[in-house]
Phi, psi and omega in degrees: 000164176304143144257166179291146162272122147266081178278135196270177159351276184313325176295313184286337176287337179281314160298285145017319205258339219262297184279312171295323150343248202253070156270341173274333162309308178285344171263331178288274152026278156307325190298305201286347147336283203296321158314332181279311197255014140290319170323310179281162164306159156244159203276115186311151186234319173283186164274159172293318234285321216085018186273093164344128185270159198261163180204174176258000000 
């Protein structure tokens, strides 16, 4: 037969604690992502010149 696993307190609290890490880690992360790309420029689609772009 099996034996039963037992995590006592302490044990769950260490998962627990484990998984909030890092779930707090993975938002902080996404936060500064978004920030960096707020940061840039957006990427021009015309020429600064004004000049219409050539195509085919």
């Amino acid at each position: 037969m099996t034996k039963d696993k037992y995590l006592g307190a302490g044990g769950k609290a260490a998962i627990a604690g484990a998984i909030g890490s890092a779930a707090i880690a993975a938002a902080l992360l996404y936060v500064n992502r978004r920030k960096e790309r707020e940061r840039r420029p957006p990427t021009a689609t015309t020429p600064p010149s004004g000049e219409q772009p050539e195509t085919d």
